[in-house]
C-alpha positions as CSV (number, residue, x, y, z in Angstrom):
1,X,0.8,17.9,-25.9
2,X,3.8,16.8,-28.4
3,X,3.6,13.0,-29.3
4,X,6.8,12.7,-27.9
5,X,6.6,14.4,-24.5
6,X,3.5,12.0,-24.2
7,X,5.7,9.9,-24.9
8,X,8.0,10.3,-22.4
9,X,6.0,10.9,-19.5
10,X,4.5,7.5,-20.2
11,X,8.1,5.8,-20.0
12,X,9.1,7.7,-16.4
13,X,5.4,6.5,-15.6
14,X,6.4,3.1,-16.5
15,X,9.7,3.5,-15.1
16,X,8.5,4.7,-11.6
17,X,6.1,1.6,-11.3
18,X,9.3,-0.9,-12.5
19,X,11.0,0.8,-9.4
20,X,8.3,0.9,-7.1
21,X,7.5,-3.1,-8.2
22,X,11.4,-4.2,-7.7
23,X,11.7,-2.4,-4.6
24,X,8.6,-3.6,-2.7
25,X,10.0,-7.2,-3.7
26,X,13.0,-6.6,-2.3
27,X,11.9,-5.2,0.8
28,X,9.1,-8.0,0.5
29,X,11.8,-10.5,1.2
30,X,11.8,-8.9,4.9
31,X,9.2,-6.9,5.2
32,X,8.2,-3.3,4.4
33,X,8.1,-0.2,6.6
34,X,8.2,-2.8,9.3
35,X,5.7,-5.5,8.1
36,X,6.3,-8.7,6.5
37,X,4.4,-10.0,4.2
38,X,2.2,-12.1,6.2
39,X,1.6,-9.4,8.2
40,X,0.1,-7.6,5.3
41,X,-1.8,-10.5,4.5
42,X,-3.1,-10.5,7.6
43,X,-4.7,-7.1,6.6
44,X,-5.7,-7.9,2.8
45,X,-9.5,-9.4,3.8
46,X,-10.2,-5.3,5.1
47,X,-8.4,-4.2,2.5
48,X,-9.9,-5.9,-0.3
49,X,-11.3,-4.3,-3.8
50,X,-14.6,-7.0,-3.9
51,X,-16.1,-8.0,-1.0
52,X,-14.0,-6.5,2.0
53,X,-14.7,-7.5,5.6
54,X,-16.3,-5.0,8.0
55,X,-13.3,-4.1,9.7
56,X,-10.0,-5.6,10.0
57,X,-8.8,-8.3,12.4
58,X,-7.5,-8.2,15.9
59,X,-4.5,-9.9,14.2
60,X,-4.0,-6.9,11.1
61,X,-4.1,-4.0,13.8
62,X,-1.6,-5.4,16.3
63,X,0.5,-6.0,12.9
64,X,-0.3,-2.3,12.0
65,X,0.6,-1.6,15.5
66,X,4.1,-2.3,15.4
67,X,4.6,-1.2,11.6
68,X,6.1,2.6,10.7
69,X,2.9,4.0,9.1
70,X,4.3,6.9,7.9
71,X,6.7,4.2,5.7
72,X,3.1,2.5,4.5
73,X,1.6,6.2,3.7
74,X,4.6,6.9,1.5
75,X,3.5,4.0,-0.9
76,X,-0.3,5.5,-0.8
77,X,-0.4,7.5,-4.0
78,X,2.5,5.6,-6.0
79,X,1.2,2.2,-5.1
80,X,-2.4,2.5,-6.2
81,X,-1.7,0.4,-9.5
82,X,0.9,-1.9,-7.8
83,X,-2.1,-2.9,-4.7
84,X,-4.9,-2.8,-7.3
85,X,-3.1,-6.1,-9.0
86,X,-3.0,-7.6,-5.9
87,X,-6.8,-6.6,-5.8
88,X,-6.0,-4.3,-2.7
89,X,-8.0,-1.0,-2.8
90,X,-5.8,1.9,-1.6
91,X,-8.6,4.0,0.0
92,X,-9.4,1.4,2.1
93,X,-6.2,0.1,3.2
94,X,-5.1,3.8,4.0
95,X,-8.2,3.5,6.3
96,X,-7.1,0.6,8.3
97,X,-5.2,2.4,10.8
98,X,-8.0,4.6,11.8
99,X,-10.2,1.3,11.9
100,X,-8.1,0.2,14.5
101,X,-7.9,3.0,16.6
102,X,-4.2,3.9,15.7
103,X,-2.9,7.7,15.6
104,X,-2.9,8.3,11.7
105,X,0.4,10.1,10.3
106,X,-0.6,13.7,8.8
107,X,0.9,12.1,5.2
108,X,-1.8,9.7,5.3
109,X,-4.6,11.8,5.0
């Protein structure tokens, strides 16, 4: 590959995660696909990259509950680096829905 189509592809990499980032804050401010952000907290022990609990509280699957889960399963692939710096494995936050017995949108899996 041409040094500067590498190049280029790692600036609309970069680019995509600058979007993604500013979004997410500003959807942070009120939520995200129906969530706020102490909801998602509420979710972040199951979730988590060292040391996760066994499965998530009462309190992160009636938060799940109410939340648009196919609006959390668009994030799944572009948000892996953005929820790894928040030390937030993907996998297993993609899993929480099924962990609480919740119908699982087909763009999750």
């Amino acid at each position: 590959m041409p040094a500067s189509m590498a190049k280029s592809q790692a600036l609309a990499v970069a680019l995509l995660l600058v979007l993604v980032v500013s979004l997410t804050a500003i959807e942070g401010v009120h939520g995200i696909c129906g969530m706020s952000n102490d909801e998602f907290k509420l979710c972040q022990p199951a979730a988590a990259m060292e040391n996760p609990t066994e499965s998530p509280s009462a309190e992160c699957c009636a938060a799940l509950g109410k939340a648009n889960l196919s609006c959390i399963c668009r994030y799944k692939g572009i948000a892996g680096i953005w929820l790894r710096m928040y030390h937030i494995d993907a996998d297993r936050a993609m899993a929480l829905p099924g962990k609480c017995s919740l119908t699982v949108p087909s763009n999750c899996s």
